[in-house]
N, CA, C and O atoms as CSV, one atom per row, in Angstrom:
chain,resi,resn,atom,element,x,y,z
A,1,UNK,N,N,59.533,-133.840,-88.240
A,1,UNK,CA,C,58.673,-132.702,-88.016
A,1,UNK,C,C,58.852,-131.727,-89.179
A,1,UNK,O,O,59.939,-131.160,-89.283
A,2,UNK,N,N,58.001,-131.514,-89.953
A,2,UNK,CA,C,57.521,-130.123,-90.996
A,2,UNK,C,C,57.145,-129.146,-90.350
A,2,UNK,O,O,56.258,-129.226,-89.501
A,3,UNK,N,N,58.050,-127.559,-90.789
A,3,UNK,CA,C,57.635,-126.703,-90.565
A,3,UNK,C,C,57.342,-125.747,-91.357
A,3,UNK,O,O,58.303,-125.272,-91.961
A,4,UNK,N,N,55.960,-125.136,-91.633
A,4,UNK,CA,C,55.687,-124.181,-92.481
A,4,UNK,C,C,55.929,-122.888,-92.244
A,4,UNK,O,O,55.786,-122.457,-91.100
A,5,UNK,N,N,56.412,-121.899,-93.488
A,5,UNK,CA,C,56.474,-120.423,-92.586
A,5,UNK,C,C,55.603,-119.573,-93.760
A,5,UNK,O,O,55.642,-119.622,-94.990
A,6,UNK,N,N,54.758,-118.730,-92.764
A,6,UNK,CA,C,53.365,-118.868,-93.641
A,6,UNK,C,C,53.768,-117.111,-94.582
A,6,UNK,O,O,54.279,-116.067,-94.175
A,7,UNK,N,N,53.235,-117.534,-95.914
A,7,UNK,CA,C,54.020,-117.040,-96.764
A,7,UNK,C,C,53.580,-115.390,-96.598
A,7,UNK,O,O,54.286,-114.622,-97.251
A,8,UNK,N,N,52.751,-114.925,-95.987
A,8,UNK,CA,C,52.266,-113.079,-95.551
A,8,UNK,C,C,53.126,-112.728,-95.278
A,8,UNK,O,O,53.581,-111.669,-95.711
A,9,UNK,N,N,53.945,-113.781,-94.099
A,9,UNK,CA,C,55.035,-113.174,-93.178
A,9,UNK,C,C,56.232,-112.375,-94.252
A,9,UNK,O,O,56.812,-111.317,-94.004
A,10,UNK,N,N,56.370,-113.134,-95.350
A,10,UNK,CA,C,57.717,-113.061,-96.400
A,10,UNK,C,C,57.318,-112.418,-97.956
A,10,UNK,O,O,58.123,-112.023,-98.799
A,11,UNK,N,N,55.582,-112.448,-98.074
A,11,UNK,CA,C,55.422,-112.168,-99.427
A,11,UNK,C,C,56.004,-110.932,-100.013
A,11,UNK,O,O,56.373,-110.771,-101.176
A,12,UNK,N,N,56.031,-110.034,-98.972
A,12,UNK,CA,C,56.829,-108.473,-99.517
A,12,UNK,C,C,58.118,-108.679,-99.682
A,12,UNK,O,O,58.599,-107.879,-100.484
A,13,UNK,N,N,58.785,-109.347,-99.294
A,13,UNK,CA,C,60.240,-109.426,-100.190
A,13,UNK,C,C,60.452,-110.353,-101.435
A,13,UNK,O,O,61.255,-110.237,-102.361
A,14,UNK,N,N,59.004,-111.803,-101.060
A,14,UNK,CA,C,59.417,-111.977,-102.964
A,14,UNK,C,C,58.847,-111.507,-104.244
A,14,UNK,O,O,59.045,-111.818,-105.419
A,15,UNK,N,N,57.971,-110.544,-103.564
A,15,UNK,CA,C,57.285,-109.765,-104.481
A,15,UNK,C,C,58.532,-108.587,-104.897
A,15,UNK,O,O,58.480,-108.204,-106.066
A,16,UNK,N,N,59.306,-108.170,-104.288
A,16,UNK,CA,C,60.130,-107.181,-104.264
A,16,UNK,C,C,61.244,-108.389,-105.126
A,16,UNK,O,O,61.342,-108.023,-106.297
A,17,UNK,N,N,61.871,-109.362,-104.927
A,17,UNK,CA,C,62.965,-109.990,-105.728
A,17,UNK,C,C,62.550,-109.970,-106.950
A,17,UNK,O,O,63.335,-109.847,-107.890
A,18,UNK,N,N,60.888,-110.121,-107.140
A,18,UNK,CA,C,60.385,-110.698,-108.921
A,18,UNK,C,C,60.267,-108.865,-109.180
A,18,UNK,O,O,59.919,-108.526,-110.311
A,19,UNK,N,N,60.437,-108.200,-108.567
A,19,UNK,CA,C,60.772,-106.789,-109.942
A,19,UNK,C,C,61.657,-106.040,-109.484
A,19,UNK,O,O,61.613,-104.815,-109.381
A,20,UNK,N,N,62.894,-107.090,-109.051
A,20,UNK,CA,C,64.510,-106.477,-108.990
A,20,UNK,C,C,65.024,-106.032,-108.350
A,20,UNK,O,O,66.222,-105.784,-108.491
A,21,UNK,N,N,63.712,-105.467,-106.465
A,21,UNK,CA,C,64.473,-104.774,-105.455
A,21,UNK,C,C,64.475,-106.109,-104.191
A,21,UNK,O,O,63.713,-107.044,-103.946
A,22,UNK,N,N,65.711,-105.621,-103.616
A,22,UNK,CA,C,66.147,-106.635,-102.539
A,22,UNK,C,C,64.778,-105.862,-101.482
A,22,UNK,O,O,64.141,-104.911,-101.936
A,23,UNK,N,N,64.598,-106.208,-100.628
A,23,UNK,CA,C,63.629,-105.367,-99.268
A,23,UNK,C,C,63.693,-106.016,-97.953
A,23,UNK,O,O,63.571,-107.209,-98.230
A,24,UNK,N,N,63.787,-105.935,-96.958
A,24,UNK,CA,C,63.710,-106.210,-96.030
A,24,UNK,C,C,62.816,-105.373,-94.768
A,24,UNK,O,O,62.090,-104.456,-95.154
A,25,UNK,N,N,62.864,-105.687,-93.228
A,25,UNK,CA,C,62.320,-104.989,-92.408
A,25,UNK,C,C,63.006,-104.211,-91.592
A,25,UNK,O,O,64.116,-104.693,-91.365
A,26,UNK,N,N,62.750,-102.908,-90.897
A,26,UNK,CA,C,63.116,-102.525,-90.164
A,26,UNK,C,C,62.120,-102.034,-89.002
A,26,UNK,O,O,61.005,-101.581,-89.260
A,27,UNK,N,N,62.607,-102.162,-87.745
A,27,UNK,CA,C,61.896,-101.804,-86.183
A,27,UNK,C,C,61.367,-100.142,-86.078
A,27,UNK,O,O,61.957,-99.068,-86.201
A,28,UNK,N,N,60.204,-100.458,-85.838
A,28,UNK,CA,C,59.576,-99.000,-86.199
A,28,UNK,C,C,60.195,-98.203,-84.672
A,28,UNK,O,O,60.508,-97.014,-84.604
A,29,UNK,N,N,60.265,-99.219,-83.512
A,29,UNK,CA,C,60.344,-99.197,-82.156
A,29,UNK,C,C,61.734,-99.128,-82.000
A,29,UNK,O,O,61.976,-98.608,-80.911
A,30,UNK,N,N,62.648,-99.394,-82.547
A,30,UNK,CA,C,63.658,-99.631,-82.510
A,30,UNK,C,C,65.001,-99.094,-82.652
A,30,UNK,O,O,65.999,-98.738,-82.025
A,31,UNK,N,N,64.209,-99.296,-84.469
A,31,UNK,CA,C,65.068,-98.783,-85.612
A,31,UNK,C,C,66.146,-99.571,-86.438
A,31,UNK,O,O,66.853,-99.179,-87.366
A,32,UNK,N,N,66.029,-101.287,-85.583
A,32,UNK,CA,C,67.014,-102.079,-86.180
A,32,UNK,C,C,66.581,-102.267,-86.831
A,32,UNK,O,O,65.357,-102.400,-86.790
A,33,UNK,N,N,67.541,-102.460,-88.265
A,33,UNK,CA,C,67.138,-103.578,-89.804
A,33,UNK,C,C,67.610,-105.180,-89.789
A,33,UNK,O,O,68.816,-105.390,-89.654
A,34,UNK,N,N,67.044,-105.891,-89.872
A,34,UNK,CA,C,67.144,-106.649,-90.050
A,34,UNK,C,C,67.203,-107.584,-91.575
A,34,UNK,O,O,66.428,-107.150,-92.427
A,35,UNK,N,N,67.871,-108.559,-91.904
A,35,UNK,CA,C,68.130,-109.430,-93.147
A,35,UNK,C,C,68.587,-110.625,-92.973
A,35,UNK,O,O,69.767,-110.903,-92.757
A,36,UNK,N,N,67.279,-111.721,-93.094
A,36,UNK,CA,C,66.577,-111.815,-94.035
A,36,UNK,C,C,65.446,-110.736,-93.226
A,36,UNK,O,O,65.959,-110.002,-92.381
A,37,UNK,N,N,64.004,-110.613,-93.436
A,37,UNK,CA,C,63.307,-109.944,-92.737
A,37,UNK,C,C,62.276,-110.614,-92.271
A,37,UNK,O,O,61.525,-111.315,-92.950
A,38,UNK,N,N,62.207,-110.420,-91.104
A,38,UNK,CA,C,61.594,-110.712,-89.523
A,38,UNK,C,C,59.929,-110.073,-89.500
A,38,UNK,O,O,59.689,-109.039,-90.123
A,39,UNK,N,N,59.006,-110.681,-88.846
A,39,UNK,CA,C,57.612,-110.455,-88.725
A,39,UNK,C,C,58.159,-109.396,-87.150
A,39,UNK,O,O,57.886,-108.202,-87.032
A,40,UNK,N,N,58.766,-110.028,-86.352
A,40,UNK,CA,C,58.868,-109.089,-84.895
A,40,UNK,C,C,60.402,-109.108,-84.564
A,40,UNK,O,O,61.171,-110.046,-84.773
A,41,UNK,N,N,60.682,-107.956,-84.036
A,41,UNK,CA,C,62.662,-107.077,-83.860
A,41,UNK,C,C,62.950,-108.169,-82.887
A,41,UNK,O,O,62.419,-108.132,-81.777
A,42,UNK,N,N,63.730,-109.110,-83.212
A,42,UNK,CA,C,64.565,-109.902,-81.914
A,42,UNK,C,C,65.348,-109.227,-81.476
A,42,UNK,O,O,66.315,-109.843,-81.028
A,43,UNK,N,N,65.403,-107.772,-81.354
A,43,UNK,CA,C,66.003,-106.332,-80.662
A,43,UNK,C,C,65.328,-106.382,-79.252
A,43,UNK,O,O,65.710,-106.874,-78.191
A,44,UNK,N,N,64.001,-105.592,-79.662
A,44,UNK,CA,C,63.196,-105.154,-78.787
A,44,UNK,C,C,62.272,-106.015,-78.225
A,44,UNK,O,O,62.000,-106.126,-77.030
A,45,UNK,N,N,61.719,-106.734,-79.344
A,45,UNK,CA,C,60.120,-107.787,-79.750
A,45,UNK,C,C,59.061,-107.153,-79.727
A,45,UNK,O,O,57.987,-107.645,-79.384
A,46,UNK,N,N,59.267,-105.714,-80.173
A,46,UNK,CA,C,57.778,-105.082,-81.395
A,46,UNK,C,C,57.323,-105.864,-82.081
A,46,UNK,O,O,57.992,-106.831,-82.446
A,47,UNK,N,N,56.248,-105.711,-82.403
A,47,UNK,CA,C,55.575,-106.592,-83.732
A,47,UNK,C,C,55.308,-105.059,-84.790
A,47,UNK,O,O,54.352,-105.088,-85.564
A,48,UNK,N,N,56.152,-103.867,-84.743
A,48,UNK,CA,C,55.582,-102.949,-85.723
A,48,UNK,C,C,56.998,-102.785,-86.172
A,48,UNK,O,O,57.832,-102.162,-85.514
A,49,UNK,N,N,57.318,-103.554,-87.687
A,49,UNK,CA,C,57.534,-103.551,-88.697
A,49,UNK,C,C,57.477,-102.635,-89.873
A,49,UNK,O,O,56.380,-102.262,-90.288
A,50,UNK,N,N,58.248,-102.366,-90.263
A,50,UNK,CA,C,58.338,-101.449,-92.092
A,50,UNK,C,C,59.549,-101.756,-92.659
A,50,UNK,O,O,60.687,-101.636,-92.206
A,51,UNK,N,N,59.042,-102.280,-93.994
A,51,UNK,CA,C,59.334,-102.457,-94.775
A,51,UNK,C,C,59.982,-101.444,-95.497
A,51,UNK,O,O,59.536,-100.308,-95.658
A,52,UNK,N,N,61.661,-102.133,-96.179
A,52,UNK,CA,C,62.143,-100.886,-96.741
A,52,UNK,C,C,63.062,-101.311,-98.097
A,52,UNK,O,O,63.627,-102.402,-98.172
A,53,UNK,N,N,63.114,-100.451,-98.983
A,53,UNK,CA,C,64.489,-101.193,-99.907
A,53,UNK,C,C,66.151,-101.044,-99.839
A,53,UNK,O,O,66.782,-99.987,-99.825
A,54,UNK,N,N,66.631,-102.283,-99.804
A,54,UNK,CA,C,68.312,-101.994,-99.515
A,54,UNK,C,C,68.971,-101.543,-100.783
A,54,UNK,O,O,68.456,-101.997,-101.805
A,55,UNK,N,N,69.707,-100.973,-100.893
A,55,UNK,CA,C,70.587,-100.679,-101.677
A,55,UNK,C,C,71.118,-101.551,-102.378
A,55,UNK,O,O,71.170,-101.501,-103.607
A,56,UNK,N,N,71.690,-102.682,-101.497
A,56,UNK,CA,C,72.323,-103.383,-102.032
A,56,UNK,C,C,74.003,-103.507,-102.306
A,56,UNK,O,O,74.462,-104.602,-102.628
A,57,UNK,N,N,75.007,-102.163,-102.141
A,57,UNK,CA,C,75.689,-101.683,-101.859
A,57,UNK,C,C,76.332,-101.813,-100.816
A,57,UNK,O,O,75.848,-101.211,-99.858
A,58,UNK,N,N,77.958,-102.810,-100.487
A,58,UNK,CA,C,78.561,-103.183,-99.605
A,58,UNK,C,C,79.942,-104.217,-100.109
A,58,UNK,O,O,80.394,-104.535,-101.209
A,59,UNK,N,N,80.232,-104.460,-99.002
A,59,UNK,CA,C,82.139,-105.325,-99.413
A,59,UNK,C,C,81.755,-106.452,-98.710
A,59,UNK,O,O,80.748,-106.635,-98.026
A,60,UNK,N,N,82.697,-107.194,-98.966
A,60,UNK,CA,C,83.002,-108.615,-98.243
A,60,UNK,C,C,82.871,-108.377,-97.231
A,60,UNK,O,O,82.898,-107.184,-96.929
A,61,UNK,N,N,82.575,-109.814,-95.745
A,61,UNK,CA,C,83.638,-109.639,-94.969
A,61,UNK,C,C,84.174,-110.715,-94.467
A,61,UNK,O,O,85.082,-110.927,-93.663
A,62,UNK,N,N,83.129,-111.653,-95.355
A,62,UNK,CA,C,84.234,-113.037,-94.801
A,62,UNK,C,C,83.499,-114.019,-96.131
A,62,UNK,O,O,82.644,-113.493,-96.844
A,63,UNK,N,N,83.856,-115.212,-96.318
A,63,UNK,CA,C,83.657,-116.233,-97.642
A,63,UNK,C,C,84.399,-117.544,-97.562
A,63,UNK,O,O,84.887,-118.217,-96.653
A,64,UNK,N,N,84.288,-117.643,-98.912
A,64,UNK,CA,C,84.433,-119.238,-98.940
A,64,UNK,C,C,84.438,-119.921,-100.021
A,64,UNK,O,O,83.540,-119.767,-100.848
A,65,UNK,N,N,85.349,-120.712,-100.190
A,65,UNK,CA,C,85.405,-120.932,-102.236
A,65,UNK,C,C,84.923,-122.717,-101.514
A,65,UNK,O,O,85.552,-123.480,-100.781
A,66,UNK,N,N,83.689,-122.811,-102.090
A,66,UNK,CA,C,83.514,-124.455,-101.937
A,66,UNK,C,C,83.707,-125.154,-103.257
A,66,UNK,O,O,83.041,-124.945,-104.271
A,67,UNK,N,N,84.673,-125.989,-103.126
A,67,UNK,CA,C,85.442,-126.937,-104.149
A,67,UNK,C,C,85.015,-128.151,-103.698
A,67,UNK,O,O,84.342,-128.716,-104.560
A,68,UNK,N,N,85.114,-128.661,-102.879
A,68,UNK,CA,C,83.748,-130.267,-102.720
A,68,UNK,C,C,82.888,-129.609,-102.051
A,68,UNK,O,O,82.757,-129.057,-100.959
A,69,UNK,N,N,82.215,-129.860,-103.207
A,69,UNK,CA,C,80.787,-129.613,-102.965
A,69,UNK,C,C,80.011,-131.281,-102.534
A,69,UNK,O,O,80.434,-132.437,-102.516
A,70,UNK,N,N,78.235,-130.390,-102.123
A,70,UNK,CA,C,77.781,-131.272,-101.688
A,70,UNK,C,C,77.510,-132.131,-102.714
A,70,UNK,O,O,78.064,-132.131,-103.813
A,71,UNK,N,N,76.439,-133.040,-102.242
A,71,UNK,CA,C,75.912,-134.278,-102.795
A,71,UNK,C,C,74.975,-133.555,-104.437
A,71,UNK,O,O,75.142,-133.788,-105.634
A,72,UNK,N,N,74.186,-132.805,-103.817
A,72,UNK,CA,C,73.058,-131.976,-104.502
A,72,UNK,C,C,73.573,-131.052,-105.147
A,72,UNK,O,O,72.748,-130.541,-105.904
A,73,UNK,N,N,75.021,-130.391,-105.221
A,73,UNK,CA,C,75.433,-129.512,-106.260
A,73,UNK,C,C,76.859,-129.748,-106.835
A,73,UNK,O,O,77.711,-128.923,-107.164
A,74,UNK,N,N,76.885,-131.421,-106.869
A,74,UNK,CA,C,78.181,-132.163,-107.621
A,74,UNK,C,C,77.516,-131.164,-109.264
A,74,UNK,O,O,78.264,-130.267,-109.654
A,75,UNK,N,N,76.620,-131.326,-109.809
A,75,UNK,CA,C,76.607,-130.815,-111.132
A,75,UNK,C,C,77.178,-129.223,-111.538
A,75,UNK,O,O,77.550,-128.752,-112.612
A,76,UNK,N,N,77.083,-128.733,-110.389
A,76,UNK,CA,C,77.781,-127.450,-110.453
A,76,UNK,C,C,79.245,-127.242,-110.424
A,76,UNK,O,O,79.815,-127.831,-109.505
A,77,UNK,N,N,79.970,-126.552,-111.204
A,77,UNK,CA,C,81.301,-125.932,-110.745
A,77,UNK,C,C,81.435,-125.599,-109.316
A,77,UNK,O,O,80.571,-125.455,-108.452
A,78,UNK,N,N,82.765,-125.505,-109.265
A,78,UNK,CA,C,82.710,-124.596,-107.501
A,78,UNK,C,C,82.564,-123.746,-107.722
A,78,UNK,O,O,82.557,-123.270,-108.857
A,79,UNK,N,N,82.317,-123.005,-106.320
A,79,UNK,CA,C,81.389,-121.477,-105.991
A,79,UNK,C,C,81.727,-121.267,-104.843
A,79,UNK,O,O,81.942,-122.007,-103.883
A,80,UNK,N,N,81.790,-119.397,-105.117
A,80,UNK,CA,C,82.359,-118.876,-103.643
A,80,UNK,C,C,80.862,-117.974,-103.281
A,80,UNK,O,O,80.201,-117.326,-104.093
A,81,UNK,N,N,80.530,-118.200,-101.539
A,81,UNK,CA,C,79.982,-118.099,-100.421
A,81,UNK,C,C,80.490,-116.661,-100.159
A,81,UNK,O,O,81.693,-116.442,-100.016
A,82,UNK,N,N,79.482,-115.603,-100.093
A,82,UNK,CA,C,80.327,-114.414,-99.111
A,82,UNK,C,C,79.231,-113.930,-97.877
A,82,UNK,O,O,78.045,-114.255,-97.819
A,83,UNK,N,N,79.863,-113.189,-97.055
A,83,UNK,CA,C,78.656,-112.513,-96.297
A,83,UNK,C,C,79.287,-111.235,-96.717
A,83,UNK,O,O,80.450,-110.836,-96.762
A,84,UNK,N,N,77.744,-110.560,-97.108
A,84,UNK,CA,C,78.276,-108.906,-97.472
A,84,UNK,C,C,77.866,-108.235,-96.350
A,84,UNK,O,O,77.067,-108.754,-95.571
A,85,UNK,N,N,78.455,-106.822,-96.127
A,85,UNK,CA,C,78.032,-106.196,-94.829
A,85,UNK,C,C,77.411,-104.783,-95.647
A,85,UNK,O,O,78.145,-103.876,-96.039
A,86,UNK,N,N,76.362,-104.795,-95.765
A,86,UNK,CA,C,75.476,-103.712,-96.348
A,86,UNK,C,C,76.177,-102.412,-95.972
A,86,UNK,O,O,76.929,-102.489,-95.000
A,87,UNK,N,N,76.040,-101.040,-96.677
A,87,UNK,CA,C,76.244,-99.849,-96.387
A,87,UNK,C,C,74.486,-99.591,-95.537
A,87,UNK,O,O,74.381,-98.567,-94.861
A,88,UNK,N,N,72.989,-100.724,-95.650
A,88,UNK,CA,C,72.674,-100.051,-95.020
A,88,UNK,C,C,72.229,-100.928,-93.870
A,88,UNK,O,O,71.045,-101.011,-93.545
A,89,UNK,N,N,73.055,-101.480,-93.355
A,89,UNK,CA,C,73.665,-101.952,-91.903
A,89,UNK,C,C,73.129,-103.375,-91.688
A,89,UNK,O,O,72.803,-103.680,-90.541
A,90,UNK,N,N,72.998,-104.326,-92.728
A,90,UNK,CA,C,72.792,-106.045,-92.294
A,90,UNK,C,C,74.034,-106.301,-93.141
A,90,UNK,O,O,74.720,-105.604,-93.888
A,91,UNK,N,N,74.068,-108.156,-92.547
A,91,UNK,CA,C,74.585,-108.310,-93.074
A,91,UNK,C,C,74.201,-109.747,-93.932
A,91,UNK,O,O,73.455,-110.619,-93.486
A,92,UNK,N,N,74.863,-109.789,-95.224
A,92,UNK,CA,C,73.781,-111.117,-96.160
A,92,UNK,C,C,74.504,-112.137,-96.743
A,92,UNK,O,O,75.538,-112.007,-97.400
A,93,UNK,N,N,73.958,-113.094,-96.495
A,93,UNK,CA,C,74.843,-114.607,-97.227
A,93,UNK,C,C,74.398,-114.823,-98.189
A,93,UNK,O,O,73.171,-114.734,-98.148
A,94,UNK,N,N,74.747,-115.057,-99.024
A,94,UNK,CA,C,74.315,-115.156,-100.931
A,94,UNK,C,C,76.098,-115.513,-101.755
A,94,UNK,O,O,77.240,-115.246,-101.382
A,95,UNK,N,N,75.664,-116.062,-102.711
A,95,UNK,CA,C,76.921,-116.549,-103.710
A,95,UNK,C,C,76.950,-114.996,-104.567
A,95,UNK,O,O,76.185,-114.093,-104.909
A,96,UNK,N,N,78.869,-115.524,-104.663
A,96,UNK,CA,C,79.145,-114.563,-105.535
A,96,UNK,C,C,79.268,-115.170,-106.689
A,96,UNK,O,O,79.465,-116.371,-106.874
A,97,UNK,N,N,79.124,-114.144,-107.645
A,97,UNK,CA,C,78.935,-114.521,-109.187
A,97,UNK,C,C,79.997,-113.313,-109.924
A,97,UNK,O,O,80.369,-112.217,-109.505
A,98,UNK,N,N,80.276,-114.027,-111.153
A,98,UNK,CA,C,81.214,-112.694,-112.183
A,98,UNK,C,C,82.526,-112.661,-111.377
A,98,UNK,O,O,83.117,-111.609,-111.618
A,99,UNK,N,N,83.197,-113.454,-110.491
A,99,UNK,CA,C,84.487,-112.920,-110.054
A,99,UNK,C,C,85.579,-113.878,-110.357
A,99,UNK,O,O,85.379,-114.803,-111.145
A,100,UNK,N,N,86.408,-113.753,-109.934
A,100,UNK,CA,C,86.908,-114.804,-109.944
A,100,UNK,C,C,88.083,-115.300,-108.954
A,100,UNK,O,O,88.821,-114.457,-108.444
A,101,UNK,N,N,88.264,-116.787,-108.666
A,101,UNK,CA,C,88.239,-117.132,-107.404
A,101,UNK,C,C,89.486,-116.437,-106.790
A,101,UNK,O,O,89.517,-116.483,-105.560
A,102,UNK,N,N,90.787,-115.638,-107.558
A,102,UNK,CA,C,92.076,-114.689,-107.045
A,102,UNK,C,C,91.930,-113.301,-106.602
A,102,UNK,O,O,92.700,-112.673,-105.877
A,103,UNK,N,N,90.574,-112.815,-107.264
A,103,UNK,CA,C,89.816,-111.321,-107.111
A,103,UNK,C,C,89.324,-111.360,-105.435
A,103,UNK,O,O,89.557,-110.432,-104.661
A,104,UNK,N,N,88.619,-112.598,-105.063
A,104,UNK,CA,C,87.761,-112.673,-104.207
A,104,UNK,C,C,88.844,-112.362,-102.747
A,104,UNK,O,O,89.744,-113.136,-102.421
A,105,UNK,N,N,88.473,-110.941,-101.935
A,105,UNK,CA,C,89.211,-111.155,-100.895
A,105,UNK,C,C,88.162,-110.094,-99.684
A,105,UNK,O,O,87.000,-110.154,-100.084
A,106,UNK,N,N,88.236,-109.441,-98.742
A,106,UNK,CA,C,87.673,-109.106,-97.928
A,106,UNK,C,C,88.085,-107.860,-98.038
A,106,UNK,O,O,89.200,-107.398,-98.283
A,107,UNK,N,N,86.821,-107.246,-97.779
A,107,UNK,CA,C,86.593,-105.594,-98.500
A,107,UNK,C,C,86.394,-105.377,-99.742
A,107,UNK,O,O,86.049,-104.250,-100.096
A,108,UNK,N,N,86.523,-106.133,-100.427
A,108,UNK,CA,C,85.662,-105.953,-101.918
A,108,UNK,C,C,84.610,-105.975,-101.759
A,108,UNK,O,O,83.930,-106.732,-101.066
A,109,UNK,N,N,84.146,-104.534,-102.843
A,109,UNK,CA,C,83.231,-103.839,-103.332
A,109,UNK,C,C,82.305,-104.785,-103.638
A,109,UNK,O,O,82.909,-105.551,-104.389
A,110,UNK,N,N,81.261,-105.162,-103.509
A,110,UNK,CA,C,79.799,-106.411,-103.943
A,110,UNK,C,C,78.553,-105.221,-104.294
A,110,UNK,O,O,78.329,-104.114,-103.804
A,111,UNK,N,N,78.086,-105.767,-105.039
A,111,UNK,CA,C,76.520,-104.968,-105.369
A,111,UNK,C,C,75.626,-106.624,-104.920
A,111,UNK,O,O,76.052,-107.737,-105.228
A,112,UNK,N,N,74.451,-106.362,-104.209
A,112,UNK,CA,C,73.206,-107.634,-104.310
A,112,UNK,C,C,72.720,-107.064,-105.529
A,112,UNK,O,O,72.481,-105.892,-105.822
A,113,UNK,N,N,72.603,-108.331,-106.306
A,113,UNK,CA,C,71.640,-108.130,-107.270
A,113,UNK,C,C,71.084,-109.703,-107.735
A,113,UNK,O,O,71.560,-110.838,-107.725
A,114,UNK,N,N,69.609,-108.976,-108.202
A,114,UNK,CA,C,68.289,-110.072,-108.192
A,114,UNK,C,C,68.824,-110.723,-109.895
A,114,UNK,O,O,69.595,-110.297,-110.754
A,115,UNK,N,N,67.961,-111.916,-109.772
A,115,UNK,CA,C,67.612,-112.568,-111.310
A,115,UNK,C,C,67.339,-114.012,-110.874
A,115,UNK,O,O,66.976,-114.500,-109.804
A,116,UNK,N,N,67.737,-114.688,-112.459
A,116,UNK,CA,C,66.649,-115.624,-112.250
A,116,UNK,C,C,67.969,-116.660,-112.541
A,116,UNK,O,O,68.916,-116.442,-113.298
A,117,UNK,N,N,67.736,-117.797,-111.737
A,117,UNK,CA,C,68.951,-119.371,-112.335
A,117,UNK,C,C,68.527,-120.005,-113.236
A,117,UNK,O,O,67.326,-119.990,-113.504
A,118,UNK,N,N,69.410,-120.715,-113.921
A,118,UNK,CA,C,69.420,-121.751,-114.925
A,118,UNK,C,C,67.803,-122.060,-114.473
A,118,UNK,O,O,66.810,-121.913,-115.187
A,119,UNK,N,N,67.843,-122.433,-113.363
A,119,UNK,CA,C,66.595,-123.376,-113.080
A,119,UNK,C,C,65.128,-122.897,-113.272
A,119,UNK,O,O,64.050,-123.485,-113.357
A,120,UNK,N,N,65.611,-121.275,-113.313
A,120,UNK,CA,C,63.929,-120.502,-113.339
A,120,UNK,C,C,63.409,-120.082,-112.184
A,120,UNK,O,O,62.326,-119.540,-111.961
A,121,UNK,N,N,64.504,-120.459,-111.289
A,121,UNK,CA,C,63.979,-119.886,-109.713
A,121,UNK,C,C,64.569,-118.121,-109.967
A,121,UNK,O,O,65.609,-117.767,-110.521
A,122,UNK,N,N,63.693,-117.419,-109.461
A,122,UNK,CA,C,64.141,-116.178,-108.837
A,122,UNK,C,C,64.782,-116.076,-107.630
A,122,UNK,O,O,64.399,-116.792,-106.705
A,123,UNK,N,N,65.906,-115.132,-107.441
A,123,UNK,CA,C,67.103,-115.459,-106.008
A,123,UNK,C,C,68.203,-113.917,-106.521
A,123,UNK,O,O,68.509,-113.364,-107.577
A,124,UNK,N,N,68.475,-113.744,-105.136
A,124,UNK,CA,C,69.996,-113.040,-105.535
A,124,UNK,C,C,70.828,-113.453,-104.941
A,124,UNK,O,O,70.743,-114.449,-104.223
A,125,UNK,N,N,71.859,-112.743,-105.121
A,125,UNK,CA,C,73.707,-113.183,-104.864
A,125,UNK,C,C,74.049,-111.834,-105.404
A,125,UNK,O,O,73.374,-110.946,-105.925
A,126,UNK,N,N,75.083,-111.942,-105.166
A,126,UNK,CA,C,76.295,-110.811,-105.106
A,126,UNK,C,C,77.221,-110.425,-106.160
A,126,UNK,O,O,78.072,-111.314,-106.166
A,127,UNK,N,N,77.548,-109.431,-107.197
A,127,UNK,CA,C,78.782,-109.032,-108.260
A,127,UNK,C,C,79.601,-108.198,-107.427
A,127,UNK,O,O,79.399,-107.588,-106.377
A,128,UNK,N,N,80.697,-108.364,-108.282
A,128,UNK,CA,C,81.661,-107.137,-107.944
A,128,UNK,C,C,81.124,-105.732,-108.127
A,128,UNK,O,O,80.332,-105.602,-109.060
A,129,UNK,N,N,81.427,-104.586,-107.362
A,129,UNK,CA,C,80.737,-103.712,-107.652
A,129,UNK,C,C,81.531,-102.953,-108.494
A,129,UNK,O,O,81.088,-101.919,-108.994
């Protein structure tokens, strides 16, 4: 079974990654934020939505240094996994980048920040802040 997720629902945040701001939604009804961002609050189940920009600004709070890796990213070095816990209240799974694997511990300072991979895909992940 294929499932499509139809791209209106998501275009405001990759329009927001291709000129450098992270964005997500928050519950107009609510007031929860949510990340990644949601068409309707699995809070309440409003369908009234707004759109906002995160900061980006937050620490560890948990990770993961993957050293066997999978099948599909044997060509890569290992890489550490974090979830950051936003200062403005989600929380986000993305790779960290620029650290290194003795630095990496819980409560460190992370900035999200956007760009582009080797590959030409646009994406973010996480620096030290």
């Amino acid at each position: 079974m294929e499932f499509e997720i139809p791209m209106s629902k998501t275009k405001k945040f990759w329009d927001g990654i291709e000129i450098g701001e992270i964005r997500t939604t928050r519950c107009k009804k609510c007031g929860a934020t949510h990340f990644p961002p949601v068409a309707d609050c699995p809070d309440c189940g409003s369908s009234s939505m707004e759109w906002i920009k995160l900061s980006g600004r937050g620490e560890i709070e948990a990770f993961t240094h993957v050293i066997a890796r999978p099948t599909s990213f044997q060509n890569r070095e290992p890489y550490t996994i974090v979830i950051g816990r936003l200062v403005d209240g989600v929380k986000v799974l993305a790779w960290l980048r620029e650290a290194e694997i003795t630095d990496v511990e819980v409560g460190v300072k992370v900035k999200l920040t956007v760009g582009t991979t080797v590959e030409g895909e646009t994406t973010y992940w996480f620096v030290p802040a």
